[in-house]
C-alpha positions as CSV (number, residue, x, y, z in Angstrom):
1,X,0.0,0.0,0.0
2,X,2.8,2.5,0.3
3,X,4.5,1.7,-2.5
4,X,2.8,4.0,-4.5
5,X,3.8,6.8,-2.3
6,X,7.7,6.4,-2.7
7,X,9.1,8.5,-5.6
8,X,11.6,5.9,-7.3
9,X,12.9,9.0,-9.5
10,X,13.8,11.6,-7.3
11,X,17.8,12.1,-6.5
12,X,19.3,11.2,-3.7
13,X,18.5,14.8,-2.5
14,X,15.0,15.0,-3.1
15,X,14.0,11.6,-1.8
16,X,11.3,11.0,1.3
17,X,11.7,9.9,4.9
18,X,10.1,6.8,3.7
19,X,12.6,6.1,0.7
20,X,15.2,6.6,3.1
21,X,13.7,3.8,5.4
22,X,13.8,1.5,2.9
23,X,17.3,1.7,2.2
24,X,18.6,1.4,5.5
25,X,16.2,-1.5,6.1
26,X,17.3,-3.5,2.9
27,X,19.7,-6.0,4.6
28,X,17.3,-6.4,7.1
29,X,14.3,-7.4,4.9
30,X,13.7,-10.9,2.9
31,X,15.8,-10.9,-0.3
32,X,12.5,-12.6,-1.7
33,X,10.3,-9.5,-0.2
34,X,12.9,-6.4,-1.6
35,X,12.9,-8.5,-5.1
36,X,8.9,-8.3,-5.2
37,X,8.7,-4.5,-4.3
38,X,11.9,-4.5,-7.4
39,X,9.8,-5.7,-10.0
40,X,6.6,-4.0,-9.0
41,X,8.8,-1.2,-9.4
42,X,10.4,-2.1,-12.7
43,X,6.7,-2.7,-13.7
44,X,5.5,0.8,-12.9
45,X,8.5,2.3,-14.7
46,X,7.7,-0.2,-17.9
47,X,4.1,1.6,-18.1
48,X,5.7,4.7,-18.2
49,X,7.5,4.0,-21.4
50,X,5.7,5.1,-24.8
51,X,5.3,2.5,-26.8
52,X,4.2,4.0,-30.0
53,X,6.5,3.2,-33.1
54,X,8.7,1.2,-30.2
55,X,9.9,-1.8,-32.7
56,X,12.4,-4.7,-31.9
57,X,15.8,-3.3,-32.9
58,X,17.0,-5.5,-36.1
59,X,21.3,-5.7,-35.7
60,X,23.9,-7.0,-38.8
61,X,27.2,-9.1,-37.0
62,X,29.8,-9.8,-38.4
63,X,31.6,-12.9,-36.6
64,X,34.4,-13.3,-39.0
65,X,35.6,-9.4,-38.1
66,X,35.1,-10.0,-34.9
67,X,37.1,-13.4,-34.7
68,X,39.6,-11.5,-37.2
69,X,40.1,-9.1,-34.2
70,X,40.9,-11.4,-31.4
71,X,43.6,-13.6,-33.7
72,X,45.3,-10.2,-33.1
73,X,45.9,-10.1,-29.9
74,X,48.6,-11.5,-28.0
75,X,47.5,-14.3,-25.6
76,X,47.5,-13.2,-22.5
77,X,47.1,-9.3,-23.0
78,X,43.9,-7.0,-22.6
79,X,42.0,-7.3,-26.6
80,X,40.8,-4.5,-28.8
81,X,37.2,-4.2,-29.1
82,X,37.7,-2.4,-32.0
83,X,35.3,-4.8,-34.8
84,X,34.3,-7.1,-31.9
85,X,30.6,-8.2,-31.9
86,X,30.4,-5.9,-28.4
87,X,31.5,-2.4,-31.2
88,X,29.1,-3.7,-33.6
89,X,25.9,-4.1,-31.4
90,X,27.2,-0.3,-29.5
91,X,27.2,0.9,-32.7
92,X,23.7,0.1,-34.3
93,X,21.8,-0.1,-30.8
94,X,22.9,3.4,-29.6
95,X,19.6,5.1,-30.8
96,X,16.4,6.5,-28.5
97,X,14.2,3.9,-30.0
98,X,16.3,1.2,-28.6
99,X,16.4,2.7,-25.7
100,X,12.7,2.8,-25.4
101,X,12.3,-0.6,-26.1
102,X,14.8,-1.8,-23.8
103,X,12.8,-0.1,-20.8
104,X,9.7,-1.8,-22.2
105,X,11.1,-5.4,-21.9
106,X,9.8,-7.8,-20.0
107,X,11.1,-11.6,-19.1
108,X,11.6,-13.5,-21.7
109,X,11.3,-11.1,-24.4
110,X,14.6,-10.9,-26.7
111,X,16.1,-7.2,-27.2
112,X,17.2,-7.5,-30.6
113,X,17.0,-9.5,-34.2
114,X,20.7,-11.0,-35.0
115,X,21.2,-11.7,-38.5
116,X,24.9,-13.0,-39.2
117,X,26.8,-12.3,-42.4
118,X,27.7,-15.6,-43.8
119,X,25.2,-17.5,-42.0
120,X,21.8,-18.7,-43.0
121,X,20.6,-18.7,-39.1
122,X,17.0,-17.2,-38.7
123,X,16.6,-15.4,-35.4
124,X,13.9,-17.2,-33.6
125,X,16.1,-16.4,-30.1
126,X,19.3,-18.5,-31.1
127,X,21.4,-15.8,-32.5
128,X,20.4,-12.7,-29.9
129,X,21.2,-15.4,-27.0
130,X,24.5,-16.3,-29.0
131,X,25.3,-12.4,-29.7
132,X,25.2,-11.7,-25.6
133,X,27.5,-14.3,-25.0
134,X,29.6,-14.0,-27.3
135,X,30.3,-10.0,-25.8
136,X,30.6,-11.3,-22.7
137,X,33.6,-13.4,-24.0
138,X,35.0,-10.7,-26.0
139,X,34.8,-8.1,-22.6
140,X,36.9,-10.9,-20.6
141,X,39.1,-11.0,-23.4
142,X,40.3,-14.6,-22.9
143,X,41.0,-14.3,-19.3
144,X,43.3,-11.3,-20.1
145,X,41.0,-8.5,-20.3
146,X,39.6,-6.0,-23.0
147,X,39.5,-2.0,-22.9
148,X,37.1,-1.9,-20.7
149,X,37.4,-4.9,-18.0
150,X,41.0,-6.2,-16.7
151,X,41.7,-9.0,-14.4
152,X,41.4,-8.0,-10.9
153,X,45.1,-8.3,-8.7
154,X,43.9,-11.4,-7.0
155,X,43.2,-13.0,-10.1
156,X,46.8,-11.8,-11.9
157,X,48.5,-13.0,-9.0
158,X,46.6,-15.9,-8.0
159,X,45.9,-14.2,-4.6
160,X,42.9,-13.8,-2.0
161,X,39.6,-15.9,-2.2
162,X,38.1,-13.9,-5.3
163,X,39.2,-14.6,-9.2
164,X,37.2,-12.1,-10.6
165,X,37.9,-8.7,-13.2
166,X,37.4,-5.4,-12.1
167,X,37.0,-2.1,-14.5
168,X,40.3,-0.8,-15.8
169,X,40.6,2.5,-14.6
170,X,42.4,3.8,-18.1
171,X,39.4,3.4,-19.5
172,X,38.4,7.0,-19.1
173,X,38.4,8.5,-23.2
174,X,35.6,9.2,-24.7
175,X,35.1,6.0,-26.7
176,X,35.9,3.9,-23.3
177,X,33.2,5.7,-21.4
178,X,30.3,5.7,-23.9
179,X,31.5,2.0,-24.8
180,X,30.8,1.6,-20.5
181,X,27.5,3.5,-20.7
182,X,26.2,0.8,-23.4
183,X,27.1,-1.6,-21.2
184,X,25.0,-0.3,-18.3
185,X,22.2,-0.3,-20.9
186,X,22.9,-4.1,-21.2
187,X,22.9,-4.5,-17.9
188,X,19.7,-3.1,-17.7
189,X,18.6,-5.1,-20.4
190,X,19.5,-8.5,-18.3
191,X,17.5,-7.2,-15.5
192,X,14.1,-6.9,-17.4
193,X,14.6,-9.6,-19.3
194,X,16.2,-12.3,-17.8
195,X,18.9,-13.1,-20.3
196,X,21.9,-12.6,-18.2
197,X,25.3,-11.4,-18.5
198,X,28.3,-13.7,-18.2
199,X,30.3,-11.2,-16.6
200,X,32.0,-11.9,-13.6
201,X,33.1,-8.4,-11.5
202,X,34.3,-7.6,-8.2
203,X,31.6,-7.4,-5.2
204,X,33.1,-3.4,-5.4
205,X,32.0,-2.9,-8.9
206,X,28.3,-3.7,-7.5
207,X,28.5,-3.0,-4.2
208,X,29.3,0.9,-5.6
209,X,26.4,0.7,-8.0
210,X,23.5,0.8,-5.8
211,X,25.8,3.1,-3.6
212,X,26.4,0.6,-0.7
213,X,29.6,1.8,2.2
214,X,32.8,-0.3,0.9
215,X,35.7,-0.4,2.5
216,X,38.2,-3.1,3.0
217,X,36.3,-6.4,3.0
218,X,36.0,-5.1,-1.3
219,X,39.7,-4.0,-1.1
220,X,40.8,-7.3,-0.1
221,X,38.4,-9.4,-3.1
222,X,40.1,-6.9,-5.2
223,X,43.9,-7.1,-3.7
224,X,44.5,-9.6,-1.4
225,X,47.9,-8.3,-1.1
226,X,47.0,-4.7,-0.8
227,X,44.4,-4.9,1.7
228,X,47.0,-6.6,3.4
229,X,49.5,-3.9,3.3
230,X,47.4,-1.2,4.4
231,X,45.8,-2.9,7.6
232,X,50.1,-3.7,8.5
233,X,51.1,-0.1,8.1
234,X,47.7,0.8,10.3
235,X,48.9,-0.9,13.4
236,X,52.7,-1.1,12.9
237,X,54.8,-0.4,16.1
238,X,57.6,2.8,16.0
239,X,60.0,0.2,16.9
240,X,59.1,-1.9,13.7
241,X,59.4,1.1,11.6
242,X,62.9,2.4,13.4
243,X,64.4,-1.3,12.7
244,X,63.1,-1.1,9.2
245,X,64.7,2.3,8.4
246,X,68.0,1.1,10.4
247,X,68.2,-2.0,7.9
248,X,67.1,0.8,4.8
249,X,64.1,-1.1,4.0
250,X,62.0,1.3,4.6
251,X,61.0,2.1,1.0
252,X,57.4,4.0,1.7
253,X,56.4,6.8,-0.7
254,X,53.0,8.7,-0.8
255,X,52.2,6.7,-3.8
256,X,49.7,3.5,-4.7
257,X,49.2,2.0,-7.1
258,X,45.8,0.9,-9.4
259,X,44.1,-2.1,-10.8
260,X,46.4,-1.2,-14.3
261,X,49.6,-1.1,-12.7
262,X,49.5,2.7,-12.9
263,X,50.7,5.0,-10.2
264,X,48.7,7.2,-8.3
265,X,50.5,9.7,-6.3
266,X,48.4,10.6,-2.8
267,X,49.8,14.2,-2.1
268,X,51.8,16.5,-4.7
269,X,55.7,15.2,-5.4
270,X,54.1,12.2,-3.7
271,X,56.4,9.6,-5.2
272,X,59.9,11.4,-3.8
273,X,58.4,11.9,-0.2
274,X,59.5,9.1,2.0
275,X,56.9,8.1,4.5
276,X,57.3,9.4,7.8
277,X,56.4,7.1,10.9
278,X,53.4,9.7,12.3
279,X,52.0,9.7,8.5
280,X,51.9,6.0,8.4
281,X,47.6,5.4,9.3
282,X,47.0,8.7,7.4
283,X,48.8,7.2,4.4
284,X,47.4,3.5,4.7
285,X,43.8,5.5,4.7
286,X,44.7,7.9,1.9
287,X,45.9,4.3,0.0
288,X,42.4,2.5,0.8
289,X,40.3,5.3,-0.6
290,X,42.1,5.8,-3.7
291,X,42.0,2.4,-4.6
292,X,38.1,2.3,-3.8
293,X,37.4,5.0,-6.0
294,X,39.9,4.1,-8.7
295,X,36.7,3.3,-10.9
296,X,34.5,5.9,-10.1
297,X,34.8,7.5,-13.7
298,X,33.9,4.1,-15.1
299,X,31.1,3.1,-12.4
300,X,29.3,6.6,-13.3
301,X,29.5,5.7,-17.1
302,X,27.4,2.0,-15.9
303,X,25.1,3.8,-13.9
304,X,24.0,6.4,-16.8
305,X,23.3,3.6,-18.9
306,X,21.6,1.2,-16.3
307,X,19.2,4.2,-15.5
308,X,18.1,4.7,-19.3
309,X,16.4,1.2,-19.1
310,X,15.8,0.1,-15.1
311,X,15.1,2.9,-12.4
312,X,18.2,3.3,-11.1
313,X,16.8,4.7,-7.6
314,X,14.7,1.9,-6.6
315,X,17.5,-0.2,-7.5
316,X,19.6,1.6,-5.1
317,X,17.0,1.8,-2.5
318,X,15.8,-2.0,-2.9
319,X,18.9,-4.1,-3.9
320,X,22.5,-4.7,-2.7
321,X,25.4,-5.6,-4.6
322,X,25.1,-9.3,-4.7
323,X,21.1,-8.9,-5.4
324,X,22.6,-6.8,-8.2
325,X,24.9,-9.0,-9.6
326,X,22.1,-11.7,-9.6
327,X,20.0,-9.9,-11.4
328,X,22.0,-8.6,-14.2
329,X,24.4,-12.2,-14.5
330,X,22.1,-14.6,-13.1
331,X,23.3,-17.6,-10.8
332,X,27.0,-18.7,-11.8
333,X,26.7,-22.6,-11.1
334,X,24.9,-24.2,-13.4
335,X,22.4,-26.7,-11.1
336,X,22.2,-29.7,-13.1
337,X,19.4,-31.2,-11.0
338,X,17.1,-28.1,-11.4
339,X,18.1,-28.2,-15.2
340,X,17.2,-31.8,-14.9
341,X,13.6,-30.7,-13.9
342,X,13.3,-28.7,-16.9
343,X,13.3,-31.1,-19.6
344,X,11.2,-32.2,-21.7
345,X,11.6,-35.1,-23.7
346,X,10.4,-36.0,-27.3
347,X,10.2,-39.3,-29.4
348,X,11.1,-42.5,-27.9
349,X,12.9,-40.3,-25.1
350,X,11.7,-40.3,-21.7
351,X,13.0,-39.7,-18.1
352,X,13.6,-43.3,-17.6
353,X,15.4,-44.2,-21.4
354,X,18.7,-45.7,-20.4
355,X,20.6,-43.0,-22.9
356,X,18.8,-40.1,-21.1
357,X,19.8,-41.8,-17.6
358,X,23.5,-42.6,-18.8
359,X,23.1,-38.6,-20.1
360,X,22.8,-37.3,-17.1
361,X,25.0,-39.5,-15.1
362,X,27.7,-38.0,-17.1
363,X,26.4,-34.5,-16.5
364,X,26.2,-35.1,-13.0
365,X,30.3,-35.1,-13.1
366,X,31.2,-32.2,-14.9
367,X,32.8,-29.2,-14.0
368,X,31.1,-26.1,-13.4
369,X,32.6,-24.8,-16.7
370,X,31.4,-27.5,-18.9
371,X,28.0,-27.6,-17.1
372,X,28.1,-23.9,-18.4
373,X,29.5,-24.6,-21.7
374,X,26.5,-27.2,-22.2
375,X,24.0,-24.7,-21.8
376,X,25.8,-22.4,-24.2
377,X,25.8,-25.6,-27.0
378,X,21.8,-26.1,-26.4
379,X,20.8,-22.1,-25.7
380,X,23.4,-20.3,-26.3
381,X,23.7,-18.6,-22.8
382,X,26.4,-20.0,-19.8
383,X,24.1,-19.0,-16.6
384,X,20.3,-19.7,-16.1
385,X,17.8,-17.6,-15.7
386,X,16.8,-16.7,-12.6
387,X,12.9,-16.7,-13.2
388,X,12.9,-20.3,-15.0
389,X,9.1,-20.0,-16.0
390,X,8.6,-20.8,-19.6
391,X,12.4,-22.1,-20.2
392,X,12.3,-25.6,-21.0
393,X,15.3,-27.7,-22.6
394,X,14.3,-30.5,-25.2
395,X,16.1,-33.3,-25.3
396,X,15.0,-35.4,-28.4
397,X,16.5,-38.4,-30.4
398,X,19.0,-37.1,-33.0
399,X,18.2,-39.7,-35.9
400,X,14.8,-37.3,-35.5
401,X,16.9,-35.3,-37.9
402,X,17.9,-38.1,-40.3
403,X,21.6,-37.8,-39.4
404,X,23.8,-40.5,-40.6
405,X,27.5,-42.1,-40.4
406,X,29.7,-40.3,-37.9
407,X,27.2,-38.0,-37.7
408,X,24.9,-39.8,-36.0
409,X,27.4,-39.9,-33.1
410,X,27.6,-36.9,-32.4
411,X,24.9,-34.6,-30.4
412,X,23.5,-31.8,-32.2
413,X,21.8,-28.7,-30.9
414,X,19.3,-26.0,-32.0
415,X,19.8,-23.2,-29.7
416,X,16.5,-20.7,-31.0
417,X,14.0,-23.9,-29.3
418,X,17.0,-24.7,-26.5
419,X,16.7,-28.0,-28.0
420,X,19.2,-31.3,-28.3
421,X,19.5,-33.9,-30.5
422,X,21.4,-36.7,-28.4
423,X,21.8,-39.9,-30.4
């Protein structure tokens, strides 16, 4: 009942007691409770949308460029997006009318037609599903990054619980930031319509987009080593720091240093001050909150484009980072046993056939990336929806499609009907 009464567009400024309530009681309240009051918000902002002369977005890729582009790069290093399937869809999706439609979306509904040069595919949901992942890839880069995303320290160096990438702070020209502002858009495309975004960020990236406190729990899934270093320099003794200086390894500067291996000096002529030993919490402080806001350029970018499609101020007021991340990637472990309960089978297939039982004995053992990579073969996406109504896989017999010879042996898959053909 007073749901109605809350302004989910007003600034942070103009917003009520009661808005204000709701965002200090959201870790209190039932995720399942905040994520009702979320969509009957993203529903009232839906209705808001015109919808005259709104029309599904129609979008040309070009996977040859775009694999052309990544041969390129050198393994290991952070890839161009320059001709990469991500460039091409920012480049004919950065219209009004596509952003009207993506705030009109609703689950299940696909936000664009993907015809591919070269390939006789019709998009009946295969290709669109294909085209998201296939940005998400590009934006990892291979494990080594792209323009926009890098691998976070801990996951360079192999450090710290979290293996996860983290924006690049460089990434603050013109191109780089409107390239970050169409991703925001995606983002909010994933939240109204369920097809999630492979991407796998920091807990700061989200954390900072509905405007949650961080501090150094988010330092140390960023850099282990780092968060490390600044909570030793907070409570180191002046005897430690005298026995350093008398061995000369006392090497502090008023310097850190970002995500991208750049320098970031903390108070003019920083890097040729020497650390003195009554600056030392001051500095480790001074260390903590650049590197917390070392992304604030790109996070803003995100936000602008996540609030042309979702409204951005319930979000902040309903959801925290984690809810966030759910909602825009969707879970990360494939559940084989709840995919299990989704299938349907056709011909002489059913849940008891001994090749569908031998199936998913074998599915029961893999890996968490090849459960993922399965459900990118049959429907063209590596994590599952969150709302699983209407999502079904069919699992029929492959000789259903009059395969023969080796063939035959092989499974096939038709990802527009997330459909296999197992033999």
């Amino acid at each position: 009942r007073l749901l109605p009464f809350v302004n989910f567009d007003a600034t942070p400024a103009e917003s009520s007691h009661l808005a204000h309530v709701l965002k200090s009681f959201r870790r209190r309240c039932h995720p399942k409770v905040l994520k009702v009051v979320f969509e009957w918000a993203l529903q009232s902002s839906r209705e808001t949308v015109p919808s005259d002369g709104v029309e599904r977005p129609r979008v040309e890729l070009d996977r040859l460029q775009a694999a052309k582009r990544q041969e390129m790069s050198a393994s290991g290093s952070r890839c161009s997006l320059n001709g990469s399937i991500f460039a091409q869809l920012h480049e004919q999706l950065g219209g009004e009318h596509v952003r009207a439609f993506f705030a009109r979306l609703s689950v299940g509904d696909r936000a664009w037609v993907a015809k591919v040069v070269g390939f006789a595919a019709i998009d009946e949901g295969g290709p669109f599903r294909d085209s998201v992942t296939e940005l998400c890839d590009e934006l990892a880069g291979d494990e080594g990054g792209s323009q926009l995303l890098l691998p976070s320290p801990n996951m360079r160096n192999a450090d710290g619980d979290s293996r996860e990438f983290t924006l690049a702070p460089d990434a603050c020209d013109a191109i780089s930031l409107e390239r970050l502002r169409f991703l925001g858009k995606l983002m909010g495309m994933a939240v109204r319509s369920n097809v999630h975004l492979g991407l796998n960020l920091t807990s700061l990236v989200w954390r900072k987009l509905v405007t949650e406190e961080v501090g150094l729990r988010d330092l140390e899934q960023l850099d282990a080593a780092e968060a490390k270093s600044l909570l030793w320099l907070r409570n180191i003794s002046p005897e430690q720091e005298q026995a350093m200086r008398a061995d000369g390894l006392w090497e502090f500067t008023h310097v850190t240093h970002l995500s991208d291996g750049s320098m970031q000096e903390l108070v003019p002529d920083g890097s040729s001050r020497t650390l003195l030993a009554t600056e030392t919490r001051a500095h480790a402080f001074a260390r903590l909150r650049a590197r917390l806001s070392e992304s604030d350029a790109q996070i803003r970018a995100l936000r602008r484009g996540l609030a042309e499609v979702v409204p951005v101020r319930a979000m902040e007021l309903l959801l925290t980072g984690p809810q966030l991340e759910t909602a825009v990637c969707g879970q990360l472990m494939v559940d084989i046993e709840r995919l299990k309960r989704m299938c349907v089978y056709e011909g002489e297939y059913n849940a008891t056939h001994a090749a569908i039982e031998l199936f998913w004995e074998v599915a029961g053992e893999w890996s968490p990336s090849e459960s993922g990579d399965f459900l990118r073969f049959v429907a063209g996406l590596r994590r599952m929806p969150n709302d699983t109504r209407g999502f079904k896989v069919r699992i029929a017999p492959l000789s259903a499609r009059g395969s023969h010879g080796v063939d035959a042996t092989l499974p096939q898959a038709s990802t527009c009907f997330n459909k296999l053909y197992l033999p």
